[in-house]
C-alpha positions, 0 to 999 in steps of 0.5 A: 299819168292818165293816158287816153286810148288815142293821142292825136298830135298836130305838127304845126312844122310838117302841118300834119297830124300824128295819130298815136294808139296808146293801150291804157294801165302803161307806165309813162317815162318823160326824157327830155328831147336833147338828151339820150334815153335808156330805160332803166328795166327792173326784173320783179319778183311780184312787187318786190324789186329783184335786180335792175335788168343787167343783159342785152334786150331791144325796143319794138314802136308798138304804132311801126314809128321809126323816127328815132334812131341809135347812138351806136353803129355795129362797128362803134359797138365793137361787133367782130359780124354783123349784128341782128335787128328787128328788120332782120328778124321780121323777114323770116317766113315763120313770122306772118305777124311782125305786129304781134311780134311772135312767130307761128310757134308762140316765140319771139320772132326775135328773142331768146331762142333766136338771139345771137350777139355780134361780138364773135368774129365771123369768116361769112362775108354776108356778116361784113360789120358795117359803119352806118348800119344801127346797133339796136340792142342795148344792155344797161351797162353799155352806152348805146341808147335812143336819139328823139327827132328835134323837129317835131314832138310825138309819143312812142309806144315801146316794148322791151323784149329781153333777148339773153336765153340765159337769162332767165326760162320766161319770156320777159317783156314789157310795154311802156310809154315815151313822151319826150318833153321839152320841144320847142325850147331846145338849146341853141347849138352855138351856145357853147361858142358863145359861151367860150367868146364870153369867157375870152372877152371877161378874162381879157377885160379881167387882166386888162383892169389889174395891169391898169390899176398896176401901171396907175400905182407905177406911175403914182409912185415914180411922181412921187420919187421925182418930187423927192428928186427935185425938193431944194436940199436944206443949208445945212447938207451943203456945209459937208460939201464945202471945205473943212467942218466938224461935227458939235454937240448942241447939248440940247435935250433932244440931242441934235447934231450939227454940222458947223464950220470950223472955226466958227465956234 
């Protein structure tokens, strides 16, 4: 995709416009505005593909956007302390120039030399885990990912600094762009009650069709057997009700058997 130095974005909404500075050569990923977004990192060997990213690293917004949020909170984390975050690491007097993200030294403000995760319990009340605060590090096989805003549509400028100092001796990091698609045209939320309401109503109307068409054949049915009921009885059964008969043969070819009076024949 051919992206241009700046993007200037009008907000039709807030009546505002959003100037956002996009550096040129940068990938560009396209999530859609309803769902969450993680990107997929790849670690690369030259051109040669070595292993999708498996440890923890955070999102810097190259332009200091903060209209995302996270998933995850520390404590749905699962942190046993307080978790670090960007804001956190900014405050530390050896890094004058959050911009740029390092500090005096040449190292990540916040990165594998200063990385700690949250994961061991701590005794310190200051570390206290907290409900609400954001979890902003996220790893490939955990869920945590970022929420876009659903009332307006911008660019962000991301990037990906890998915090485990395990990892690998390099300081790996990398810049891409988001632009989130879809705005504007966004599920209704209530679809999902409406789409149950419908169901209800199609399954009612369903066994209501099957108990008529039943209850139509019941009743054709029963009309049949009480005209049965009240067809006039032929002559010759009544001749078994009344006084002594005999069976006699007629000898005709079809074998016929009649009941006759006796002393008739």
């Amino acid at each position: 995709m051919d992206l241009s130095n700046n993007f200037v974005y009008v907000d039709t909404a807030r009546n505002t416009q959003d100037r956002v500075t996009i550096p040129p050569n940068l990938l560009c990923d396209a999530p859609y505005y309803g769902s969450s977004y993680q990107p997929q990192l790849g670690l690369f060997y030259f051109n040669t593909l070595v292993e999708m990213l498996p440890v923890d690293y955070y999102l810097f917004e190259n332009n200091w956007r903060t209209d995302f949020m996270y998933s995850f909170t520390e404590m749905t984390a699962g942190c046993g302390k307080r978790a670090q975050n960007l804001d956190q690491a900014m405050s530390k007097p050896d890094c004058p120039s959050p911009v740029s993200l390092v500090s005096t030294d040449g190292n990540p403000c916040w990165g594998p030399s200063t990385y700690e995760n949250c994961f061991s319990p701590s005794q310190s009340n200051d570390d206290e885990v907290s409900s609400t605060r954001p979890y902003e590090i996220l790893n490939n096989s955990r869920t945590n990912a970022i929420l876009f805003p659903s009332d307006h549509q911008t660019v962000y400028v991301f990037t990906a600094q890998v915090l485990d100092g395990n990892y690998s001796f390099c300081n790996l990091n990398t810049t891409f762009v988001v632009m989130p698609q879809g705005y504007g045209d966004m599920p209704d939320p209530l679809s999902p009650l409406y789409m149950f309401i419908a169901s209800v109503i199609a399954l009612i109307a369903f066994f209501w069709a099957v108990y008529w068409l039943y209850a139509m054949s019941w009743n054709e049915n029963r009309i049949g057997f009480q005209m049965i009921e009240k067809m006039p009885v032929p002559k010759a059964w009544h001749l078994i009700t009344k006084g002594e008969h005999q069976l006699v043969h007629t000898g005709s070819d079809t074998g016929k058997k009649i009941f006759v009076p006796k002393g008739s024949m």
